[in-house]
C-alpha positions as CSV (number, residue, x, y, z in Angstrom):
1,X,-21.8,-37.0,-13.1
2,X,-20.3,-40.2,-12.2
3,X,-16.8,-39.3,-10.4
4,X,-13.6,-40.9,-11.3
5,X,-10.6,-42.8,-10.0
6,X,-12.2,-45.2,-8.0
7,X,-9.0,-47.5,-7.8
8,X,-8.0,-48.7,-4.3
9,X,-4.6,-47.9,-5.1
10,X,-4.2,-44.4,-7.3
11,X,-1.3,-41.4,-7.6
12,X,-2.3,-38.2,-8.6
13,X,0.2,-36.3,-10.7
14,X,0.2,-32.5,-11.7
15,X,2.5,-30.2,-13.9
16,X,4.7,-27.8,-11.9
17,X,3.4,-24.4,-11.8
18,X,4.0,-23.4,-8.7
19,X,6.9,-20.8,-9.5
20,X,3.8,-18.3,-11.1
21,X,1.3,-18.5,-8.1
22,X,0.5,-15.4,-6.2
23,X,-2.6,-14.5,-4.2
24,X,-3.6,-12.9,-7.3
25,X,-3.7,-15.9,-8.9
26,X,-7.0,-16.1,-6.6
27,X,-8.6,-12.9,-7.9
28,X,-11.1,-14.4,-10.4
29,X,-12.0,-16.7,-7.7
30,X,-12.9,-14.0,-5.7
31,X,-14.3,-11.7,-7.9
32,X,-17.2,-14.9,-8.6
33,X,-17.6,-15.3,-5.2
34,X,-18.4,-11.3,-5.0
35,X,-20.5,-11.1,-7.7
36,X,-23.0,-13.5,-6.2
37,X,-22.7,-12.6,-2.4
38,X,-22.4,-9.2,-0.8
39,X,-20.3,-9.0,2.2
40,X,-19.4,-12.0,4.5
41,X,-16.1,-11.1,4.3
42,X,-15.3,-13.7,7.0
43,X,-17.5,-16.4,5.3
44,X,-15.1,-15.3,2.0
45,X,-11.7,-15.5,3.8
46,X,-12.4,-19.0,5.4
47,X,-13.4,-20.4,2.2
48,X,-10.6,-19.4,0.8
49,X,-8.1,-20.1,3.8
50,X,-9.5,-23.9,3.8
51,X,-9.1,-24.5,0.2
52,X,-5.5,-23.5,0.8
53,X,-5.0,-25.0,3.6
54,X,-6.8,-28.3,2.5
55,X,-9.1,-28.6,5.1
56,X,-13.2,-28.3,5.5
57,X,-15.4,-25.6,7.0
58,X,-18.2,-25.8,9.1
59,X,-20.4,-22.5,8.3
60,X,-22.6,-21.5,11.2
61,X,-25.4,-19.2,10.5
62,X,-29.4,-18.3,10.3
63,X,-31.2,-19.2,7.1
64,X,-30.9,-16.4,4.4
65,X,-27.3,-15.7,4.8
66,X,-26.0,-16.5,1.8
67,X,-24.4,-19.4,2.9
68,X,-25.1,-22.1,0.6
69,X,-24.9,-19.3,-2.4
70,X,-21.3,-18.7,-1.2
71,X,-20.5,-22.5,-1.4
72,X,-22.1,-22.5,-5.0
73,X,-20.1,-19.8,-6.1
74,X,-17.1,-21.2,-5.1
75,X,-17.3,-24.5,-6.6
76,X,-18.8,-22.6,-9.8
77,X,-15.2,-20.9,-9.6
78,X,-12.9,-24.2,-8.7
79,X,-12.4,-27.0,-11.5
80,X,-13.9,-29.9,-10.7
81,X,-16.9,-31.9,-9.4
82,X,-20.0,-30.6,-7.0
83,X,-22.4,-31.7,-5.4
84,X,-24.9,-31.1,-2.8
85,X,-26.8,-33.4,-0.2
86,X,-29.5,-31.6,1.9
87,X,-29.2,-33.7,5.4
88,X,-32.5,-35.2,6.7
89,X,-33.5,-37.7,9.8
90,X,-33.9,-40.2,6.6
91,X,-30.8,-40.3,5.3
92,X,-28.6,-43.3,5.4
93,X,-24.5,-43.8,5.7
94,X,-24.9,-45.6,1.7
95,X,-26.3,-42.2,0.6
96,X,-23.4,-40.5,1.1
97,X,-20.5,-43.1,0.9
98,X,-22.0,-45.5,-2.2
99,X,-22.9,-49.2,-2.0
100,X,-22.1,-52.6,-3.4
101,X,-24.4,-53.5,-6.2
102,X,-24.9,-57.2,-7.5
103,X,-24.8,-57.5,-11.5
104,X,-26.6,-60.5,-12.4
105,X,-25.0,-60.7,-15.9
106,X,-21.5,-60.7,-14.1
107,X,-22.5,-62.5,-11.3
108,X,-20.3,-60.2,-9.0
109,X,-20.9,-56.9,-6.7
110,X,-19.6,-53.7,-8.3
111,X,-18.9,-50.6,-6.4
112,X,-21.8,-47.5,-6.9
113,X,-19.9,-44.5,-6.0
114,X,-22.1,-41.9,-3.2
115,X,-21.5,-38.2,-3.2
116,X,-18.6,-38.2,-1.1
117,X,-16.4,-39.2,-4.4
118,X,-17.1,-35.2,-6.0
119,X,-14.2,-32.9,-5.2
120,X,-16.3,-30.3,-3.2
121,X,-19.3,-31.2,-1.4
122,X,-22.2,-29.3,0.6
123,X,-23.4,-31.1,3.7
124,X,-26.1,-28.9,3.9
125,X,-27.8,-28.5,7.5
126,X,-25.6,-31.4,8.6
127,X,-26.5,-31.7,12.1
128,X,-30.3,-32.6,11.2
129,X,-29.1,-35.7,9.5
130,X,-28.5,-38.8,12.7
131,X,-25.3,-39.7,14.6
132,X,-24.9,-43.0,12.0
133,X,-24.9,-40.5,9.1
134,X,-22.4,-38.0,10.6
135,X,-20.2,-41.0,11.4
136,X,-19.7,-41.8,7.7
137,X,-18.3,-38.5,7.3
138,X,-15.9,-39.1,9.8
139,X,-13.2,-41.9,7.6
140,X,-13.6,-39.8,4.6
141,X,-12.7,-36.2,6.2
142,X,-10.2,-37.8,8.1
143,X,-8.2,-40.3,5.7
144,X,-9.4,-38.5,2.5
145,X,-10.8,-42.8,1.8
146,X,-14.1,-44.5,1.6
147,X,-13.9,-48.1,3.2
148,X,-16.9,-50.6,1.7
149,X,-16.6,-53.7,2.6
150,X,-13.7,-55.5,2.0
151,X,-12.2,-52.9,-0.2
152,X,-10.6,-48.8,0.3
153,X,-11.4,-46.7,-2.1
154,X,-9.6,-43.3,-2.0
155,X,-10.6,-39.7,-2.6
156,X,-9.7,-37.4,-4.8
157,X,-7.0,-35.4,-4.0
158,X,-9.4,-32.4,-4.4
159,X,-11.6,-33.0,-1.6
160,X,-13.3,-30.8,0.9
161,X,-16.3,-30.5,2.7
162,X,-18.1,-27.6,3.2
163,X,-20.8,-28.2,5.6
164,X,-23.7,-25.6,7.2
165,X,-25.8,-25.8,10.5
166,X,-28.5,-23.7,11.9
167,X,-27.6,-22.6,15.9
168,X,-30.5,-21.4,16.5
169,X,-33.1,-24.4,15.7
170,X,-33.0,-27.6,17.3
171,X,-36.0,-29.3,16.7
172,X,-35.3,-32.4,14.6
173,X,-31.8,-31.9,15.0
174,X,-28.5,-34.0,16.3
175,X,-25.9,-32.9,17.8
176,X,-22.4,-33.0,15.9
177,X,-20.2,-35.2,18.2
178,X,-16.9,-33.7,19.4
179,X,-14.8,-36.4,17.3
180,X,-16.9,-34.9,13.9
181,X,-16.5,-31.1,15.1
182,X,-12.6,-32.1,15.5
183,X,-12.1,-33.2,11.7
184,X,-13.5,-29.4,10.3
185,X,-10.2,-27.6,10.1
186,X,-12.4,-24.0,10.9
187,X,-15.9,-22.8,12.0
188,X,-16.6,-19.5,10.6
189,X,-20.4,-17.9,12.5
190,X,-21.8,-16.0,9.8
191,X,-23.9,-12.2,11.2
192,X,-26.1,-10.6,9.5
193,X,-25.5,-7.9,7.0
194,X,-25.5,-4.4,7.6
195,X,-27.6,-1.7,6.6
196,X,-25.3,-0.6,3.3
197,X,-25.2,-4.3,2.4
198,X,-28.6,-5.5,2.4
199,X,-29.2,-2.5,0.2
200,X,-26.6,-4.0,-2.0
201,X,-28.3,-7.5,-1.3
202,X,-31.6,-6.0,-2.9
203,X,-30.0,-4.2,-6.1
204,X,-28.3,-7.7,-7.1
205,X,-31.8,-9.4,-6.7
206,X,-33.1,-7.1,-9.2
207,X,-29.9,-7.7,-11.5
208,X,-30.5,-11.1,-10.9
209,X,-34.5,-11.2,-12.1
210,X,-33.2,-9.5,-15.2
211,X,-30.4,-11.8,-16.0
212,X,-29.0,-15.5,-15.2
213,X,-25.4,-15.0,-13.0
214,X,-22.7,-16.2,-15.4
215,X,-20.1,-18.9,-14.3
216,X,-17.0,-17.4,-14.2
217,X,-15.1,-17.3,-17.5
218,X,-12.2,-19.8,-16.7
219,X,-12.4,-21.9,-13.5
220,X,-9.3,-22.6,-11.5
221,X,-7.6,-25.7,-12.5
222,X,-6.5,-28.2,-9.9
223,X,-2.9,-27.7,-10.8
224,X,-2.8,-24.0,-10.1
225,X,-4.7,-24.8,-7.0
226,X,-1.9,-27.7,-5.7
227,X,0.8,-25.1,-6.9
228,X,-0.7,-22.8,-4.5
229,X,-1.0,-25.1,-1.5
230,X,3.0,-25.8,-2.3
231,X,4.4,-22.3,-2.4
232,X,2.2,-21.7,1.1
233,X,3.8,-24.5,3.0
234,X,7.5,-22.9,2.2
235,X,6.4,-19.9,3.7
236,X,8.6,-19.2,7.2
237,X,7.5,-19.3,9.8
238,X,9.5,-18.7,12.6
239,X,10.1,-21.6,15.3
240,X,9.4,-19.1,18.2
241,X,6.1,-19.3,16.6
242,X,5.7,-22.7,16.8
243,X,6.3,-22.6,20.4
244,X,3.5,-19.9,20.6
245,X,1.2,-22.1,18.9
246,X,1.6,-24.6,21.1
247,X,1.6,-22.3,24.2
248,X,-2.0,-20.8,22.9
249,X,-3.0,-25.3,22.5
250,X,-1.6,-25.9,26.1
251,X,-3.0,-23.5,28.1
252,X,-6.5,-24.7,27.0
253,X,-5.5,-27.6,28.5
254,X,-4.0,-26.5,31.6
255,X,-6.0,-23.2,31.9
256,X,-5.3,-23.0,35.7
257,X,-1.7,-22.2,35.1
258,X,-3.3,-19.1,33.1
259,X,-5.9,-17.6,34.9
260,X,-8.9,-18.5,37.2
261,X,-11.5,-17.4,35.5
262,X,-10.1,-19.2,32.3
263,X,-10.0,-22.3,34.6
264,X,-13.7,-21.8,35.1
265,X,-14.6,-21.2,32.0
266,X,-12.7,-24.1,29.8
267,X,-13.7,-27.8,30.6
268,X,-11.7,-29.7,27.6
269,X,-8.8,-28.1,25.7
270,X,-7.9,-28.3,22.1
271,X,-6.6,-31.9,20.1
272,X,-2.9,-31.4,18.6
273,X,-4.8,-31.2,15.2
274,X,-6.0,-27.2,16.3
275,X,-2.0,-27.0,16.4
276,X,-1.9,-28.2,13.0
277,X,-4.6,-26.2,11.8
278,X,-3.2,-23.2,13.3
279,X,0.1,-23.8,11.9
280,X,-1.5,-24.5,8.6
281,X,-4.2,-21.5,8.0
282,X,-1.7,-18.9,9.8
283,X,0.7,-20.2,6.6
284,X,-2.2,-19.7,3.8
285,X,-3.5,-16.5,5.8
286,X,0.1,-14.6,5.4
287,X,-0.3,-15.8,1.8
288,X,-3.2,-14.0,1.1
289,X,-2.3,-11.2,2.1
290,X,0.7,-11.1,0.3
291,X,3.4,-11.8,3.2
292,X,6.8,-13.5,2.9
293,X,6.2,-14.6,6.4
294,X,4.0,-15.9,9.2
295,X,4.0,-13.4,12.2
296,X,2.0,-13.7,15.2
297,X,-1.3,-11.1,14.0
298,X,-2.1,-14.4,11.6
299,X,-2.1,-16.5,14.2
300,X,-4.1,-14.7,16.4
301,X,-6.7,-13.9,13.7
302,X,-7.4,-17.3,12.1
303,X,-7.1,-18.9,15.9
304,X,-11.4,-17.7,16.6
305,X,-12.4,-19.7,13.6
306,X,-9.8,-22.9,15.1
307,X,-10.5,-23.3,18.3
308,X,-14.5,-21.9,18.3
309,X,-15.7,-25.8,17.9
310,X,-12.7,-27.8,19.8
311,X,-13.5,-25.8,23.0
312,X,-15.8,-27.2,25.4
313,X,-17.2,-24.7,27.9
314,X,-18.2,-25.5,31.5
315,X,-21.9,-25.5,32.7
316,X,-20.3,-22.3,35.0
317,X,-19.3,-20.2,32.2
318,X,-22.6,-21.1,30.2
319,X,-24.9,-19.6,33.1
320,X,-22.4,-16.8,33.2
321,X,-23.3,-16.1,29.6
322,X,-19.5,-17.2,28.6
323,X,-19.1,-18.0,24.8
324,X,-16.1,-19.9,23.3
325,X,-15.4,-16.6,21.4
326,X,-15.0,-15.0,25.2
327,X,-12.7,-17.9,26.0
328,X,-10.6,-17.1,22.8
329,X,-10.1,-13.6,23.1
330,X,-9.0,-14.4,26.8
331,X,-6.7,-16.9,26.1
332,X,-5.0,-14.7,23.2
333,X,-4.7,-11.5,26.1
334,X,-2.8,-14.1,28.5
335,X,-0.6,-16.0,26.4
336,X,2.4,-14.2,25.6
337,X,4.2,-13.3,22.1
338,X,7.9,-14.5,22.0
């Protein structure tokens, strides 16, 4: 499918609905997601908390967790465009953004849309693709735009990026550059299952064999979907929070003001976007779970899944065995609740 709205200059309009949006409003959503992937609960709630929160994910795991079938099932339950790009040391910036083609009969270059122009896209194993190819994600996560030549071509105003890595593999792989880790609003590390679940795992195979998964009946329109994302950023949050938030940011920057061993451990803090993010998936987490405010729990649990890839541990804390998780949970124990 060729995407749409490829104007430089475009406004996106949608019909007020937001008065009738609740977290159940998300339940069919869910449900899909359920039917075709048992347990990942976390992989679930980040999906779902980045959608709100219009931001991407970065999905960390071992092959066979279920996390490109997750991604499927979520854009099978969202309206709008998918598509998928499996990331290889061959791949070049055009196959993603698009390039200029010359029409003979017109005697003039016309714009060929890439990938990037769908509303959710898979990056799949994105760090085995080279620096020049993560770059080109960098503009279009950023600025929601697409700058070819002379022209800027915006997004549209559905856009996210869901993109996987392995952690464990790193032959034929590239590092993903701080400024790229940066632009993912969370990281969520997929586990493996447990016992119960894997059992569950191998009953849906069987049901699977014996019939094709069904889309869900009614994806979620765009519309609903905005009307969410508006009634979550009136949710209160209280400004003491706000100074908590960015207590939590600064004290990854001046961790010696903390503690010593956090000193150690952290070598660069957090940008003021992990603020932002905070602030934002704190707001669409107390949604979810049906609260009329923010209070500090949120925070503290979407803050793993903020600040796991904007940390940057020192060579002292990696022999000690230290992982940004360690870091986290430390910094949440020192910095104090208003």
């Amino acid at each position: 499918m060729t995407p749409k709205n490829l104007d430089p200059v475009r406004k996106d309009t949608a019909p007020d609905v937001s008065g009738s949006m609740t977290p159940n409003s998300l339940g069919p959503v869910r449900e899909h997601i359920a039917s075709q992937v048992i347990g990942q609960q976390k992989l679930v709630d980040g999906m779902l908390v980045c959608l709100l929160s219009d931001g991407h994910l970065l999905v960390e795991g071992m092959p066979g967790l279920a996390k490109t079938t997750a991604v499927n099932a979520l854009s099978e339950a969202i309206e709008g465009d998918f598509h998928r790009i499996q990331f290889t040391p061959d791949l070049l910036p055009s196959d993603l953004i698009g390039t200029d083609i010359y029409r003979h009969e017109k005697a003039e270059f016309e714009f060929r849309p890439g990938p990037l122009f769908h509303n959710i896209l898979l990056a799949d194993e994105v760090n085995r693709a080279p620096a020049k190819v993560q770059a080109a994600l960098l503009e279009a996560m950023g600025e929601r735009q697409i700058t070819v030549g002379q022209r800027t071509y915006p997004l549209p105003k559905l856009f996210m990026v869901l993109a996987t890595q392995n952690p464990v593999e790193q032959e034929g792989t590239y590092h993903l550059p701080e400024a790229q880790l940066d632009r993912f609003l969370m990281q969520v590390v997929v586990d493996y299952p447990s016992h119960a679940e894997e059992l569950k795992i191998l009953d849906l195979d069987n049901d699977r064999q014996r019939e094709k998964p069904r889309p869900p009946a009614r994806p979620l329109p765009q519309a609903e979907l905005f009307a969410m994302r508006a009634k979550i950023a009136e949710l209160f949050i209280n400004p003491k929070l706000y100074r908590y938030i960015v207590d939590l940011i600064q004290a990854t920057r001046k961790p010696q003001n903390y503690d010593k061993d956090l000193a150690r451990w952290c070598r660069f803090g957090a940008s003021p976007r992990a603020s932002l993010a905070l602030a934002r998936c704190a707001r669409a987490r107390a949604w979810l779970h049906g609260e009329p405010y923010v209070s500090p729990e949120h925070i503290q649990e979407v803050a793993p899944d903020i600040l796991r890839h904007r940390l940057l541990l020192t060579f002292e804390a990696e022999a000690e065995g230290i992982t940004s998780d360690d870091l986290i949970q430390r910094l949440i124990s020192l910095v104090a609740i208003p």
